[in-house]
C-alpha positions as MATLAB code, in Angstrom:
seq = 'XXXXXXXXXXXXXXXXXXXXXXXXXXXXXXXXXXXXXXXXXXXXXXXXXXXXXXXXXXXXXXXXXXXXXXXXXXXXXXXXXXXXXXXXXXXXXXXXXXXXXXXXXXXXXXXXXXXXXXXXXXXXXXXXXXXXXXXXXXXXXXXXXXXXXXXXXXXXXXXXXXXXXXXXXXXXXXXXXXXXXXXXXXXXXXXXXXXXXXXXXXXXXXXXXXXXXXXXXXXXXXXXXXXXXXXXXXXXXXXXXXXXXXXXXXXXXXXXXXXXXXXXXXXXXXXXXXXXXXXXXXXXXXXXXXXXXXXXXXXXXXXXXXXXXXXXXXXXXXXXXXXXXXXX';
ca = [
       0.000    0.000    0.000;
       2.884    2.349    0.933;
       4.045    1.714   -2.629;
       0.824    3.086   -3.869;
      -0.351    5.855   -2.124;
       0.990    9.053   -0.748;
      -1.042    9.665    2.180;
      -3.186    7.835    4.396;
      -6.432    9.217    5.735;
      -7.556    7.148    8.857;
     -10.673    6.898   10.694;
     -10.247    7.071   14.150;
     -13.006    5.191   16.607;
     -13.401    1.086   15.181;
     -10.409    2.126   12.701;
      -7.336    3.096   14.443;
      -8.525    2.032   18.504;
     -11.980    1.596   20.628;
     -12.258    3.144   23.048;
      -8.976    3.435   25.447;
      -7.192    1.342   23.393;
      -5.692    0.905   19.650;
      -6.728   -1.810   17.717;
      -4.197   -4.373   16.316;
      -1.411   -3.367   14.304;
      -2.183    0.610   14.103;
       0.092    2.186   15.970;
       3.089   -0.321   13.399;
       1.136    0.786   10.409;
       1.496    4.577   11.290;
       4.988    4.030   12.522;
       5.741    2.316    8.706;
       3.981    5.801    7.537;
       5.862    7.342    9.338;
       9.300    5.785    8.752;
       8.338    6.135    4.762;
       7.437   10.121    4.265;
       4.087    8.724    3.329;
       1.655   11.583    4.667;
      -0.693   10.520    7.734;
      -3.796   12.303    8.612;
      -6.787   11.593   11.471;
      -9.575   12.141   10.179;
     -12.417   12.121   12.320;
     -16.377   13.116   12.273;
     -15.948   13.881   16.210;
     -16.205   17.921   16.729;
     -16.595   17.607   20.538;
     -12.522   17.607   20.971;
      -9.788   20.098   19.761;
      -7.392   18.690   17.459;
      -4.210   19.068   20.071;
      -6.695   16.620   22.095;
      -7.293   14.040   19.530;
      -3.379   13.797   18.696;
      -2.658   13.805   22.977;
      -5.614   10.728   23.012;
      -3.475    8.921   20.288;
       0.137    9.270   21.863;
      -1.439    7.791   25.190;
      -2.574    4.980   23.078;
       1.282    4.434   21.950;
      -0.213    6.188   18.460;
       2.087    8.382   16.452;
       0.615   11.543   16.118;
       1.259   14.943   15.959;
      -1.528   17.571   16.021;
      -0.823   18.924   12.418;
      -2.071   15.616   11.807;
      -5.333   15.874   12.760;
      -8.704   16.793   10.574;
     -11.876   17.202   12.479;
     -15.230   17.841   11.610;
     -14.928   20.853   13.783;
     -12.398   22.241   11.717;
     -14.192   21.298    8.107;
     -17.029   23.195    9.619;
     -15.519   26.253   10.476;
     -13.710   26.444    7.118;
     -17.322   26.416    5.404;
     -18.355   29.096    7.672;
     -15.399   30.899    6.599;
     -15.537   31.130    3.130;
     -18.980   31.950    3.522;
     -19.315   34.689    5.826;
     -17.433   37.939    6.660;
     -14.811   38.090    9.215;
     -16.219   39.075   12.550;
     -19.891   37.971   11.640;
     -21.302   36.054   14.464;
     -21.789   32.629   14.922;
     -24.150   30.794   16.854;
     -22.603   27.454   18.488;
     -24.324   24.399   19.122;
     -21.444   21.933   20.642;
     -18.435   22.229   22.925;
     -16.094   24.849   23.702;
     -13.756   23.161   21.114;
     -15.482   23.903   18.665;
     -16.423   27.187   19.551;
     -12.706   27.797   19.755;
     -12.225   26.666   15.772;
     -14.521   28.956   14.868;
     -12.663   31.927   16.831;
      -9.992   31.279   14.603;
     -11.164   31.121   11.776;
     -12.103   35.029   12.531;
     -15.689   34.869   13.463;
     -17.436   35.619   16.733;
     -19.087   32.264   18.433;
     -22.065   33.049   20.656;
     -24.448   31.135   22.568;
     -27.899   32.947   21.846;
     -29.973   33.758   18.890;
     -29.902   37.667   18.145;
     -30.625   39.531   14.399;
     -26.594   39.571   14.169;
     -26.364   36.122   14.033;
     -25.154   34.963   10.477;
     -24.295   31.503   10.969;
     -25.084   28.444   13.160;
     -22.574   25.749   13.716;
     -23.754   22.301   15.070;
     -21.490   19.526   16.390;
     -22.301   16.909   19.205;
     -22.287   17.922   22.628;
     -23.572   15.666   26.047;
     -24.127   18.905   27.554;
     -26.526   19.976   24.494;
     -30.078   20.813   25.755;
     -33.508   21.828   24.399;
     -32.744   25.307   25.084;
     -29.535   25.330   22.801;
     -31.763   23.689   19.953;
     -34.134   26.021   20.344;
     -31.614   28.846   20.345;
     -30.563   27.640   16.972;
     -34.111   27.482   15.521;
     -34.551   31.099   16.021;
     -31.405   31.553   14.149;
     -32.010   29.507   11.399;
     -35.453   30.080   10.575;
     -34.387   34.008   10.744;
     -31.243   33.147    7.640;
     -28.475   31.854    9.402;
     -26.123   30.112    7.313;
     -26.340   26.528    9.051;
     -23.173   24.455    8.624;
     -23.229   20.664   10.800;
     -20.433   18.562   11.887;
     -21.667   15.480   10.912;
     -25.373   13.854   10.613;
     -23.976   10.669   11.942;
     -27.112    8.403   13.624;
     -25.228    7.429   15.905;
     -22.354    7.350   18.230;
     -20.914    4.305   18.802;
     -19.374    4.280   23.057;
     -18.124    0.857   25.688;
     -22.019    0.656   26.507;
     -23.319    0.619   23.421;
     -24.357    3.122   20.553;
     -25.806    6.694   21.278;
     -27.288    8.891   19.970;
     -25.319   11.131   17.522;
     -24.694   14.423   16.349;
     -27.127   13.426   13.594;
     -30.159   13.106   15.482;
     -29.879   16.384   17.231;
     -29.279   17.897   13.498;
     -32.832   15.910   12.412;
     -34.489   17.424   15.761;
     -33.756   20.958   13.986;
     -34.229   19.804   10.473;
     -38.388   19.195   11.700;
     -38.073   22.285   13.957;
     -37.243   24.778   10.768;
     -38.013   22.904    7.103;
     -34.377   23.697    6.262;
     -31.358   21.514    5.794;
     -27.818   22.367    6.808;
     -24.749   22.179    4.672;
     -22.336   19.117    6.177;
     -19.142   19.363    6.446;
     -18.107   15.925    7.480;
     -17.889   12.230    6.268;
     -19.668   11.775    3.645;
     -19.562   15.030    2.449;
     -16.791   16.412    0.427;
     -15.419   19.279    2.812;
     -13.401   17.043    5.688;
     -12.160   14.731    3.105;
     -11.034   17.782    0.429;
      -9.566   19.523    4.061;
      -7.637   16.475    4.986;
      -6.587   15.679    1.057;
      -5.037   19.309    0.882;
      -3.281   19.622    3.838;
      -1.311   16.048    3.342;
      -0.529   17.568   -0.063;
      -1.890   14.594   -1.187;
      -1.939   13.385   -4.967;
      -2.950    9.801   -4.184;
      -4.696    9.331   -0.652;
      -5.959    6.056    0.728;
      -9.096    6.442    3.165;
      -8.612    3.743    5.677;
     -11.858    3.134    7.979;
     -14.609    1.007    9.121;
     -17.821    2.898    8.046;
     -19.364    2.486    5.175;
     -21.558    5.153    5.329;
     -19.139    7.282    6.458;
     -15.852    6.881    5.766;
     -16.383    4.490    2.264;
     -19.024    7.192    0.771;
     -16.617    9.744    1.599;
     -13.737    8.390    0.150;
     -16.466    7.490   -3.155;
     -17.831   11.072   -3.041;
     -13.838   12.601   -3.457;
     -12.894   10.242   -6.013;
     -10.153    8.441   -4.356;
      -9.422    5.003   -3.134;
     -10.344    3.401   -0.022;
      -9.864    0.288    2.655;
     -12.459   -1.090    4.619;
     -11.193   -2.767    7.892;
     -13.792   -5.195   10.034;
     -12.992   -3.537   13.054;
     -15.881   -1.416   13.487;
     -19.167   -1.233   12.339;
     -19.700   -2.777    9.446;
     -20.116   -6.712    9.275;
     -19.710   -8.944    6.742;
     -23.364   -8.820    5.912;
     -23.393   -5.101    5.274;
     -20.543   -5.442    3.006;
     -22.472   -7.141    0.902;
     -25.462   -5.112    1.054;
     -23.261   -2.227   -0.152;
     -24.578    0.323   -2.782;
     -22.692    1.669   -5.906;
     -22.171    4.676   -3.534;
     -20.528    3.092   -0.387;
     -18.284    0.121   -1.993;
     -14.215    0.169   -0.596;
     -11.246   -0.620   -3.061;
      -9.665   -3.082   -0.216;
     -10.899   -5.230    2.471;
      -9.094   -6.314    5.335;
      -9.796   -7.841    8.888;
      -7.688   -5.461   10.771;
      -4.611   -3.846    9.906;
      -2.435   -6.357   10.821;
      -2.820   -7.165    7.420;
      -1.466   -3.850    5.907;
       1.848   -4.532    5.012;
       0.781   -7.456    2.633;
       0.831   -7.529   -1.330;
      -1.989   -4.792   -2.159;
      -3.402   -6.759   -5.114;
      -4.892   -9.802   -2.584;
      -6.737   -7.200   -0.601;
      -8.812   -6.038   -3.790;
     -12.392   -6.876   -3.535;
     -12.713   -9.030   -6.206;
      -9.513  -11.136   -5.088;
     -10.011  -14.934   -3.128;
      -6.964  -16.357   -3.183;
      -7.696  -20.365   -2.346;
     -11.756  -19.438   -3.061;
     -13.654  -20.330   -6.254;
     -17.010  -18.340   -6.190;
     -19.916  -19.537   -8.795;
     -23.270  -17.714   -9.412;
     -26.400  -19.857  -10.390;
     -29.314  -18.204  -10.337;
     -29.605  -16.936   -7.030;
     -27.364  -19.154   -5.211;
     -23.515  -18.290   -4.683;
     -21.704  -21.749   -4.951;
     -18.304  -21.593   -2.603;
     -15.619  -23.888   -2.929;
     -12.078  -24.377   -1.667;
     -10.440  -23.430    1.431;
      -8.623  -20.424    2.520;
      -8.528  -17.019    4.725;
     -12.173  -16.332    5.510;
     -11.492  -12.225    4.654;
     -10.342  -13.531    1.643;
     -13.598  -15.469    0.995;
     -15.620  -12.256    1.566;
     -13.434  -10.497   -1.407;
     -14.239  -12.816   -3.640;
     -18.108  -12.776   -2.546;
     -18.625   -8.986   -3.007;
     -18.528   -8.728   -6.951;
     -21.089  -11.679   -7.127;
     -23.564   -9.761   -4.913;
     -23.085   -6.155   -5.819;
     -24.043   -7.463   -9.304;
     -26.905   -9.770   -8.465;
     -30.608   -8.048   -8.836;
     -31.870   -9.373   -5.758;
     -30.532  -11.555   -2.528;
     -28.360  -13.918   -2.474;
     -28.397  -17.003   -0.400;
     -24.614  -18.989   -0.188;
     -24.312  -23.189   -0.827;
     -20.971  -24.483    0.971;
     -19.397  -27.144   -1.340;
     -16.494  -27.921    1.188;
     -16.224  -27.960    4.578;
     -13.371  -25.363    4.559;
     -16.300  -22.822    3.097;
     -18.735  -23.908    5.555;
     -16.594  -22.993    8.662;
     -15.784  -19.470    6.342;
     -19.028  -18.351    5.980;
     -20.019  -18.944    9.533;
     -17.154  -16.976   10.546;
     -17.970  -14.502    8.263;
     -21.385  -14.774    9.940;
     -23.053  -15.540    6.638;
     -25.807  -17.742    5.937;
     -26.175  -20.655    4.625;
     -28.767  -22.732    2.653;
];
């Protein structure tokens, strides 16, 4: 991979650690980065935390990472805001000090309560948000404001389970004023084009485990990307993918980075042969079940309607359970 691309663009939560602790192989795979002048960048939806505290989690994880390296949503978001408004205008936060902060330098004013000076109205997820801040930032935007999310992620995936996200406080408003914001983060174009430009990036590779997030993005910028299992998506949803969300690369976990690029292709099976007959995907042979689920993705991303799997070894049955697939 390091022979291919010039920069890597990482998702952070499921992709590079969970929770309080990095997932296999990412801290050697940014080290490699590292050691290679090959570009690294964190790119995360998360606006709740500065940048300098996203690069201080990582080090404490045993994470390479220097706060240059860092892309929030917070930062995307301000940069829209930005170009879009006149320096000093005033802008109405709904999140954490953090991101108020981004928006400070970026030369506007943050504020905290709807007045007719109000211009713009930032939104990123905050556990301190409250009905009162929402309904601030109705005022605003029903009044003009220029209204710029985060993210309009669902959900936020935590140790106890998933949460609400940043998204569903953005929907609350979207029913509250008939009007829908401009996005700034994964899958929209501005994080990704922010982190692209400041790696000085010709050839990036997005490396993460959503593929509504981090897959569209990379789809919706035009550049390559590698799914890893680590996070949220299953094997199931990988094959459910639309045109839209579909990687270049599938791996388990990283541990797998430093291997020949070509057998992490979807499309690739080394050890697999994969047979469509009407709607039943005949799987032979033996082999690495991540490789299995390569070789699977082209037959159902092509197929008009679902697929159901036949195992015609007992190396493909014990794959496809792994995989969590079924069978029959």
């Amino acid at each position: 991979m390091l022979d291919r691309y010039d920069a890597l663009l990482f998702d952070l939560d499921g992709t590079v650690y969970r929770g309080g602790q990095a997932l296999p192989a990412a801290a050697d795979v940014v080290d490699a980065a590292h050691a290679r002048g090959t570009a690294v960048r964190f790119v995360t939806n998360n606006a709740s935390r500065a940048p300098g505290a996203v690069a201080e989690h990582l080090r404490a994880m045993s994470v390479s990472a220097d706060t240059a390296e860092v892309s929030t949503s917070g930062q995307a978001a301000a940069a829209v805001l930005s170009e879009r408004l006149a320096d000093g205008d005033r802008v109405l936060v709904l999140g954490t000090e953090a991101l108020a902060d981004l928006v400070a330098e970026v030369g506007l004013t943050p504020v905290r309560a709807f007045s007719d000076e109000v211009k713009g109205v930032v939104q990123g997820l905050s556990p301190q948000m409250t009905w009162a801040d929402l309904a601030e930032g109705a005022l605003a935007i029903r009044a003009g404001a220029l209204w710029v999310a985060c993210n309009v992620d669902r959900t936020l995936p935590t140790e106890r389970g998933l949460l609400p996200g940043n998204g569903s406080m953005v929907h609350a408003l979207r029913v509250a004023t008939d009007q829908e914001p401009v996005v700034a983060g994964k899958p929209a174009t501005p994080l990704m084009r922010q982190s692209i430009e400041s790696a000085g990036a010709g050839r990036p590779l997005v490396v993460g485990d959503r593929l509504d997030t981090d897959i569209e993005g990379a789809v919706s910028s035009g550049v390559d990307s590698l799914l890893v299992l680590t996070g949220v998506c299953t094997p199931e949803g990988l094959l459910r993918a639309g045109e839209h969300e579909r990687p270049t690369y599938v791996l388990a976990d990283l541990t797998g980075f430093d291997g020949p690029a070509d057998a992490m292709r979807v499309g690739s099976g080394d050890g697999w042969e994969v047979e469509v007959d009407g709607n039943t995907v005949r799987v032979d042979g033996s082999g690495d079940p991540t490789a299995l689920l390569r070789a699977l993705c082209p037959a159902h991303w092509s197929a008009a309607g679902s697929l159901t799997h036949d195992a015609r070894s007992a190396a493909a049955r014990t794959a496809l359970t792994t995989l969590g697939l079924a069978i029959g």
